[in-house]
N, C-alpha and C positions, 0 to 999 in steps of 0.2 A: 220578694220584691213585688208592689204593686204600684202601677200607673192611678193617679189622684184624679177625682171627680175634673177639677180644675183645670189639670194638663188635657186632659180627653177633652173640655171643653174649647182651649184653647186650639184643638188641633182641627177642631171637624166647624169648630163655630165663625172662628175668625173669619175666613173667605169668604163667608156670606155675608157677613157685615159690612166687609171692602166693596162686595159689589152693589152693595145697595147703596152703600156714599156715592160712590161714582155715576150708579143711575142717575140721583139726585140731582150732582152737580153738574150734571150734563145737560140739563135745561134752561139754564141761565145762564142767556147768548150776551149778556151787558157784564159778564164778570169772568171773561178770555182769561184774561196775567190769572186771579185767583184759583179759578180752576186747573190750569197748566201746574202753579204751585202746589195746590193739593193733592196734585196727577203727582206728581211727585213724588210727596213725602209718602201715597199712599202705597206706589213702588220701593219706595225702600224699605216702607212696614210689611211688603209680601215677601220682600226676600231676606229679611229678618224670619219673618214667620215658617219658610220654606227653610231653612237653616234649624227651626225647633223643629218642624215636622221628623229633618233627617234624624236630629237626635233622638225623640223619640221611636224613631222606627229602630234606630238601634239600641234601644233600652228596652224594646220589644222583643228585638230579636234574642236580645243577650238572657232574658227574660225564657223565651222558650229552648233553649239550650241548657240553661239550670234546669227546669221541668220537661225536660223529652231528651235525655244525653243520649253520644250513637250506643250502641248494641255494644260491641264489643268494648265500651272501658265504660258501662253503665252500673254492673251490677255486679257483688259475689255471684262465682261459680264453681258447683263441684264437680268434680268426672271423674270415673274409676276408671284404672287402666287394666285389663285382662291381658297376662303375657306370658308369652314362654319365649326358649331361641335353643339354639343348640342339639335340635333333638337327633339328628344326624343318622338319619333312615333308621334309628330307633321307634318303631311304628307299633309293637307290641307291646303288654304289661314286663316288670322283669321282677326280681323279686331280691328279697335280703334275709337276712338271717336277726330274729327278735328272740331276746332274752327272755324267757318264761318260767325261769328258776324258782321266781315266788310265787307263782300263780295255783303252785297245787293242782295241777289238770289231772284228770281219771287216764289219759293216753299212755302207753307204755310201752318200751324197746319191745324185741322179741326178746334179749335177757331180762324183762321184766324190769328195769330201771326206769324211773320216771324220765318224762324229757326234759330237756335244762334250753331249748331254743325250736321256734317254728319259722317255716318259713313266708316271709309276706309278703304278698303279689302287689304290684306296685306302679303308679306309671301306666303308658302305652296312652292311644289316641282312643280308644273305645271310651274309657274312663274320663278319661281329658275333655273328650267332649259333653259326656255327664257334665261334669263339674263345671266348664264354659259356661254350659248354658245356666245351671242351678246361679252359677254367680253373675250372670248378667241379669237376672231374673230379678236378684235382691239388689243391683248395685245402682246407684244415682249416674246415669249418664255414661256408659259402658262401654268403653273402644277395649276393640280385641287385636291384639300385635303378636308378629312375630319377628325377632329379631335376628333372623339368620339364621343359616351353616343348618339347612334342611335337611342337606343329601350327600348320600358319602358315610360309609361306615357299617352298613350291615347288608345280608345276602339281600336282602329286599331292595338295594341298590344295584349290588351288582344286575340281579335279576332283570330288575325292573326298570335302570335308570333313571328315578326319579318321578315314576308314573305313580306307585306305591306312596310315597309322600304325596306328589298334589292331592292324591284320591283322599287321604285323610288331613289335608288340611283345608281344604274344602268342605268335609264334617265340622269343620268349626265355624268355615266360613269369616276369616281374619281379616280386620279394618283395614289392615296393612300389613306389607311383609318387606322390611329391609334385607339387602343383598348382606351375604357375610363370604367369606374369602372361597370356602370351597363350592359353594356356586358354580365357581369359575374352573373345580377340576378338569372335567372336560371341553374346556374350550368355551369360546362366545357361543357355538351351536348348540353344545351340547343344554346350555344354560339356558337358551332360546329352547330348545325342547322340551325341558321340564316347565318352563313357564307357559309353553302352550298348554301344558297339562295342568300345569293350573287356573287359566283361564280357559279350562274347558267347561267347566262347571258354572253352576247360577252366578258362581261369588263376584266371578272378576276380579280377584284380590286386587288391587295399587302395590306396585312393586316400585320402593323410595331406595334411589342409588345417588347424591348429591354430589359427590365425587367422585363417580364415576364417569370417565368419559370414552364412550362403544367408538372404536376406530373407523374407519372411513368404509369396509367392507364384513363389519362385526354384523350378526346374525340378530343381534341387539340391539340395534345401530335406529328401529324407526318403531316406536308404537309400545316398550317392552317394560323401558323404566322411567320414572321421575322422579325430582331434588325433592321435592316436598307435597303432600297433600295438606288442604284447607278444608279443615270439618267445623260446619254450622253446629252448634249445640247451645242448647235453650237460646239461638238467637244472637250469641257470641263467636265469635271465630278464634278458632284456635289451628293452630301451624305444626307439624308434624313434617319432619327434616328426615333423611337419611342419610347414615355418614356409612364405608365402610371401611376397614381397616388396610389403607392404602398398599404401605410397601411389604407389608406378608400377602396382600391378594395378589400383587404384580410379582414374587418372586418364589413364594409355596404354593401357587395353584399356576393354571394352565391359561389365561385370559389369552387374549390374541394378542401378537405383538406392537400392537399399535391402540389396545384397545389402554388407555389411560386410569391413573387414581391420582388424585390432586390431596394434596395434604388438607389433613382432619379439619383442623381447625380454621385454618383460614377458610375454607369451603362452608365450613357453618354459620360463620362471620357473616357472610357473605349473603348466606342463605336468610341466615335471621333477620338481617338489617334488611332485605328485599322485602322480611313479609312485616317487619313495624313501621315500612314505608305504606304497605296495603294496609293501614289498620291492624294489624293481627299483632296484639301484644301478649299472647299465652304460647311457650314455642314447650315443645318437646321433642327431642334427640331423639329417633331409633338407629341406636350405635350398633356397630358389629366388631367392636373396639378396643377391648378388655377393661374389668372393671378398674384396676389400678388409672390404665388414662382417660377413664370417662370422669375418673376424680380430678384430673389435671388439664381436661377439657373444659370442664366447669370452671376451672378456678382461674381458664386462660379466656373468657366468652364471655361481652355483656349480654343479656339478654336472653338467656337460658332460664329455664324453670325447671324443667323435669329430665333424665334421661334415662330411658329404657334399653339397657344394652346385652352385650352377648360377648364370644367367641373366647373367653378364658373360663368359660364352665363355669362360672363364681357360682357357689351356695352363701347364700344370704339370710340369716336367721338367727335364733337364739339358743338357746339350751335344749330346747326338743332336739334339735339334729346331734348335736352331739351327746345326747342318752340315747340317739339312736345309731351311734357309731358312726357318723358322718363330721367334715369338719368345716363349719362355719368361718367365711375369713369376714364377714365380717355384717353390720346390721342391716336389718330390711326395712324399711328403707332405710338408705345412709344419707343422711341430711350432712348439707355442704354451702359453700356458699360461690355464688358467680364473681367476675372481676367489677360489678357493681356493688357487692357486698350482698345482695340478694340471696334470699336462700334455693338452694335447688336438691332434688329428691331423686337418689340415682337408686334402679333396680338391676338386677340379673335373677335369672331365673335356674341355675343349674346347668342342667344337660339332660340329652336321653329320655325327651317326655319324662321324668319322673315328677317333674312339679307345674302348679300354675301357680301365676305368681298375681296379685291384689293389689295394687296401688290406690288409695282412695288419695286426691288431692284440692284443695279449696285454695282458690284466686280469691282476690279481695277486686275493685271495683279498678284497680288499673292494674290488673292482669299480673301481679305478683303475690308469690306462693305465702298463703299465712300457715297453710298445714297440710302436712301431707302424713297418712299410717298406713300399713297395708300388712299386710300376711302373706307367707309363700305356703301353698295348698298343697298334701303329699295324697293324692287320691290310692286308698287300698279296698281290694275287694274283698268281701263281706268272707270269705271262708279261707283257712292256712293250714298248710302239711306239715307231716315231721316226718324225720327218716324212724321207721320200726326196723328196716334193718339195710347193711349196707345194699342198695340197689332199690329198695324196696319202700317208695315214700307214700303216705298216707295222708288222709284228711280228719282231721279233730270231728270229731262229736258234737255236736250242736249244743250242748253244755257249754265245753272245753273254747269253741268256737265263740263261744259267749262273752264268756271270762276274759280272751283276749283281743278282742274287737272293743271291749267294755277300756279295759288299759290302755290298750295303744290308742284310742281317742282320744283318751285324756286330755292329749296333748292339742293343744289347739291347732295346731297345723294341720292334723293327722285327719280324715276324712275316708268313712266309709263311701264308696260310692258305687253304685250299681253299671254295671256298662252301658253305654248306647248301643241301642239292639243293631239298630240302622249300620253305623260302623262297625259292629264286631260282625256282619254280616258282609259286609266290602273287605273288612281286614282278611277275613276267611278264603276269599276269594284270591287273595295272593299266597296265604297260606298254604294251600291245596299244592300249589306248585313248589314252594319255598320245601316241605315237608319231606320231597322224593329227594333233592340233596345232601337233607338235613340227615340222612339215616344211613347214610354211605361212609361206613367209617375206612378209612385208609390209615391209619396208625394207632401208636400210643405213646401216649407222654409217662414216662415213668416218675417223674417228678414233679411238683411246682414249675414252673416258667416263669419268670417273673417280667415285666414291665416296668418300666422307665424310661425316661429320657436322657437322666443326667444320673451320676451316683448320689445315692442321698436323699432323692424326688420320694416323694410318696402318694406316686401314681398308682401302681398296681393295686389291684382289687383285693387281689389272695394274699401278696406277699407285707410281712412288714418292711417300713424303710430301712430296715439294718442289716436285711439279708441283701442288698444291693447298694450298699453306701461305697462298697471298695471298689464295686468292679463294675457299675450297674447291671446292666439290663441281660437278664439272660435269654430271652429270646430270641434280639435284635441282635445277638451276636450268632445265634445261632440261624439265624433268615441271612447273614452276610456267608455263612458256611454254605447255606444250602442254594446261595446262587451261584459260589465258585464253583462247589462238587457240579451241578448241574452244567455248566459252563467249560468244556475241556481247555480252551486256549485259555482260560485267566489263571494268571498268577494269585491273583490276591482279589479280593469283594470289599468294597464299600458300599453303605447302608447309612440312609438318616432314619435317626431313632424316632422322628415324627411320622415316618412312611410305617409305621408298624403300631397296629393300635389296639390291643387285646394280651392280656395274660394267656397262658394256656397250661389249663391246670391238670393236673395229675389224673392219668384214664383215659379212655377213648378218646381220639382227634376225629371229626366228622369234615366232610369236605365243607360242610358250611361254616366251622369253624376255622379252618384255613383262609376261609375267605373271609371269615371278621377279622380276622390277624391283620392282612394284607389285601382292604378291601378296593385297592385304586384300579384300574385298567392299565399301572405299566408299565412298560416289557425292559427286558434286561438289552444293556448295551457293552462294550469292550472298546476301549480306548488303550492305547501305548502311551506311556507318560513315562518322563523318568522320574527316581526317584525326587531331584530337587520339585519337579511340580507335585509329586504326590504329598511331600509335604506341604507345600503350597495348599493344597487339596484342603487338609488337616485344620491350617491355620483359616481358611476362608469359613470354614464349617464352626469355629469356635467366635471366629466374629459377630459372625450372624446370631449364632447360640446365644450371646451375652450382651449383645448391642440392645437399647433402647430400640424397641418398634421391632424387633429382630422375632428371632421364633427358637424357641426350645428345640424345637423338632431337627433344627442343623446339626443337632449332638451328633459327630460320628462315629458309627460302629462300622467292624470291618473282621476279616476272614483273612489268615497268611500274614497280618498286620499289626504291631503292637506297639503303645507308646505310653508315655506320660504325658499328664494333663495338668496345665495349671491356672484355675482361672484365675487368680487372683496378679495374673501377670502381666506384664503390657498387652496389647495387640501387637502379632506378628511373632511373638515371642511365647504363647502358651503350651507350645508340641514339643514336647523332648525325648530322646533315647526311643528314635525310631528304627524299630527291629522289623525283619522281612523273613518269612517263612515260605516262597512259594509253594503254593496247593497244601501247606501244614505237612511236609513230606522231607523236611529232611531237618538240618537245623538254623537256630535264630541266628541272625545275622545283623548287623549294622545294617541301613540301606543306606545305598551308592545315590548321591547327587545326579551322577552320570549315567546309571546305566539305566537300561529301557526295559518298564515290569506291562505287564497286561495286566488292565483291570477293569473288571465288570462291575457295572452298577446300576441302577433303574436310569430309564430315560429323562424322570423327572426331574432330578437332580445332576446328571448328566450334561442338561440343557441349560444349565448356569443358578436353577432355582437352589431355592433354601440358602441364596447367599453361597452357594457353589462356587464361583468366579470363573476360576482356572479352570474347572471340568467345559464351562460355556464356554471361553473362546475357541476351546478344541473345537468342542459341537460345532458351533456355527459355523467353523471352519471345514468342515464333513469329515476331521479326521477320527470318524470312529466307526465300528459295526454294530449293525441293531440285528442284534440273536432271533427278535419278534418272539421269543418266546415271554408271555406274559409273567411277569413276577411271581403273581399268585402261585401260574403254574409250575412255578419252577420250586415252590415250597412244597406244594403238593407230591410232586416226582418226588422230591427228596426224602420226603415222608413216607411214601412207600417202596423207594427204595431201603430204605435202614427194614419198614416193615416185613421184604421179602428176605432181609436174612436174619431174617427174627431178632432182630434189635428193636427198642424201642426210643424214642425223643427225649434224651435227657442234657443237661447242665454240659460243658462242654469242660475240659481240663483247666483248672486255672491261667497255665500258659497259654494258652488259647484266646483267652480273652483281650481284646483290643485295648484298653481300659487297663494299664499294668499298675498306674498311679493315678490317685485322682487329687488334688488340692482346691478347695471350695473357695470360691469368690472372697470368700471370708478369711481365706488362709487355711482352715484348715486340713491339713494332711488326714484325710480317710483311711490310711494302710495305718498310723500308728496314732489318731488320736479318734473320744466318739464326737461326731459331728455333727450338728442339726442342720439342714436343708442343704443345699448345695454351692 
């Protein structure tokens, strides 16, 4: 649009003319009346005139608003997103076992048999940071995230409480870091502690909590977290929310009793519409969520574009992951659409450092998504072992080492990458210490240990899903044994199958593997209940297990205690043919409504969490005993007690097992039919 020779002359010309008529007419004292009437008409031609002027000023303005629009709804933009979440004081490389049956390598057993698998180093933060930086290096516009559940899960927690994590995630040096539920294990202080440590360094990470609300004497409570960060990029602003996953952080972790989580979505509602009130119309979620309701949060939120999320461990990918024995639930990105019909680009990034995850995504000119692709990155180090003979593992020949660094790249995910010197020199530095526990063996496992949560899950690392579809978990039933035996006044041990987080496989047990098992801080308690509450117990723990927003982790396993499970049956009604064994010493029995059993179980669950109920109103009530001896420790004694009369850790008798019947949300009966998931 352009203003015409004519109009401009109009605007700047006219008033000159007016005032020269009127000089004129102001000299001719013998024509009063004519002049007053020309005084006149020439007042009404200026406020005609002053009427065009307004319009053109605003056909000017409207004029520089087409040619100079604001910043943020002016132009395509692209941004890459660099992300991980999950890594859960997983601070090391870990490794996996690759198929090399084709590959023809010169390496060979000590029977001289060629090798049919190597193993490949993988993961950890030394690597991670390689690759960070190699990919911000190439990427258009690079925010780096992480989305939660940092700490918690390996000796480098216990150890270190979290100092170990800040130290390496401060080698990345993260645009942001959303809260994810175990955060909150040890309390608002404890969570204020670590995030001292991570604001100890240059980074200062932004720590995004939007629904979170720190109680009135929380340790979190002033300077710690924020709803959302506003990042300037090429000029545009774009909006970064954090959501965390409300009623699993308030009832499976430790927050303060007053420290608040306000529901998902309405909180991002909330959030988003505050920042497209500030101009900011490009928003991106860092969820701590699970991927199933980050798809159900998109499809309940206008005004969403991207979300970056966590805390269900999703693998998200294609066929690489599963040729490499991993299972893909589903694609990277997973494009969706918002309750506007917009499209939106949801990521996860795995677990355990083992990936960095790539998001490339391009805005059009009013801050909605035209495309978004990206890649999740498996960083491996450059050299791989094979066992030559049992105990005795080796490293490939630089040939051999060739040939399969040459294959396993193939795969576009797959990436050789060199460590950062810088971090594997910090990593070391906790190592040094981690190492003097790591070699303290106190037992043996004589068999597989398998892992689960529920019968049928196909958690466990070692086991397949069919060696646990009837009875689950054989570990978790065997951590409920070894808090009774440890424990003289209980009758019977309850255990949530979420509180136990590792297989344990066949051979030496080290104390540091006791402590990935059962890596929380805590301690066993004894409570008197009668039978009707223990089933109560039973039923609060299956609720939670299978409720929407609920946690797996409620699964209950137990010691003296045996029942059938039905999920597939109302609430209040899934616990049947509840049999009592006290101390596993004499025999099964019906349990009695009325009479009164002793039972130990961790504090944490004790305390009303994982959907507990009935164990909470005891607690709160004080009617219980805290042993103070720590969980952990109480696995470890057990372990070397079986170890001092030369027994070793094995499978416990089928009777034994808490789990007598299991029937799958689906109906299926696990004792007589085969059943897939749970």
């Amino acid at each position: 649009m352009k203003l015409s020779n004519t109009t401009a002359a109009v605007k700047y010309l006219l008033p000159l003319s007016l005032t020269l008529i009127l000089s004129a007419c102001g000299s001719d004292d013998d024509n009063d009346d004519e002049v007053r009437e020309l005084r006149a008409d020439l007042n009404q031609a200026q406020q005609e005139i002053d009427s065009l002027n307004d319009e053109i000023t605003n056909l000017e303005e409207q004029l520089n608003e087409l040619q100079n629009p604001p910043a943020e709804t002016g132009a395509p933009l692209t941004m890459t997103i660099l992300h991980m979440n999950d890594h859960h004081s997983h601070i090391a490389a870990e490794t996996f076992d690759y198929d090399v049956s084709g590959l023809d390598l010169t390496a060979r057993t000590a029977a001289d048999a060629k090798i049919s698998e190597v193993s490949v180093t993988y993961g950890g933060f030394p690597m991670l940071v390689s690759l960070f930086d190699r990919l911000a290096a190439q990427s258009i516009n690079p925010i780096k995230i992480h989305a939660g559940d940092a700490i918690t899960g390996t000796l480098y927690y216990s150890l270190f409480n979290g100092a170990a994590d800040a130290a390496m995630m401060n080698q990345v040096c993260f645009d942001m870091f959303a809260l994810g539920n175990h955060e909150f294990d040890n309390g608002d202080q404890g969570l204020a502690n670590f995030l001292d440590d991570l604001q100890a360094g240059a980074c200062t990470t932004p720590v995004l909590a939007a629904n979170v609300e720190p109680g009135e004497t929380s340790a979190i409570r002033d300077g710690y977290i924020q709803p959302y960060l506003i990042r300037d990029i090429q000029g545009q602003k774009v909006g970064f929310i954090g959501i965390d996953i409300a009623d699993k952080t308030k009832n499976s972790s430790k927050p303060d009793a007053d420290t608040n989580f306000l529901d998902e979505t309405t909180t991002a509602q909330t959030y988003i519409d505050e920042l497209h009130e500030q101009g900011v119309n490009k928003i991106v979620l860092v969820t701590h969520y699970q991927y199933e309701n980050d798809k159900l949060l998109a499809a309940n939120l206008r005004g969403v574009d991207v979300i970056v999320g966590g805390d269900s461990h999703t693998l998200l990918g294609g066929e690489t992951f599963t040729s490499l024995g991993f299972n893909p639930a589903g694609d990277y990105p997973t494009v969706t659409t918002n309750l506007d019909g917009d499209t939106v680009c949801i990521v996860q990034a795995w677990e355990y450092a083992h990936l960095l995850g790539k998001l490339e995504v391009n805005f059009d000119g009013e801050g909605k998504v035209t495309a978004c692709n990206g890649i999740p990155y498996m960083p491996v180090a450059d050299n791989f072992s094979y066992t030559f003979a049992s105990g005795d593992d080796r490293m490939l020949n630089a040939s051999d080492a060739f040939k399969v660094r040459q294959q396993i790249t193939k795969f576009p995910e797959v990436v050789a990458v060199v460590p950062d010197a810088t971090t594997a020199s910090v990593l070391s530095v906790y190592n040094d210490e981690v190492s003097v526990l790591e070699q303290q063996v106190i037992g043996t496992a004589a068999e597989d240990l398998c892992l689960v949560r529920f019968p049928g899950e196909s958690r466990s690392t070692i086991c397949d899903a069919s060696v646990t579809a009837e009875f689950g978990s054989d570990i978790s039933n065997i951590i409920a044994k070894a808090f009774m035996t440890v424990t003289p006044t209980a009758d019977i041990a309850i255990q949530n199958g979420g509180g136990v987080r590792t297989d344990v496989a066949a051979g030496d047990i080290t104390f540091a593997e006791a402590v990935n098992v059962l890596p929380f801080t805590n301690t066993l308690v004894t409570l008197d209940m009668t039978g009707a509450q223990i089933k109560a117990v039973l039923e609060d723990a299956m609720t939670n297990a299978l409720r929407v927003g609920g946690s797996s982790g409620a699964y209950p396993y137990a010691s003296g205690l045996r029942y059938h499970i039905d999920a597939s049956a109302a609430e209040g009604s899934r616990v049947s043919n509840i049999e009592i064994n006290p101390r596993v010493s004499g025999e099964w029995t019906a349990i009695s409504d009325t009479e009164i059993y002793t039972v130990v179980t961790n504090d944490f669950i004790a305390a009303g969490q994982d959907g507990y109920a009935t164990f909470g109103k005891l607690f709160d009530a004080g009617e219980y005993v805290n042993t103070f001896t720590l969980y952990t420790q109480a696995f470890i004694d057990y372990i070397e007690q079986l170890s001092a009369n030369g027994d070793a850790l094995e499978k416990l008798p089928v009777s034994e097992y808490s789990t007598q019947q299991y029937i799958g949300r689906d109906g299926c009966n696990h004792s007589t039919e085969t059943c897939t998931g749970y």
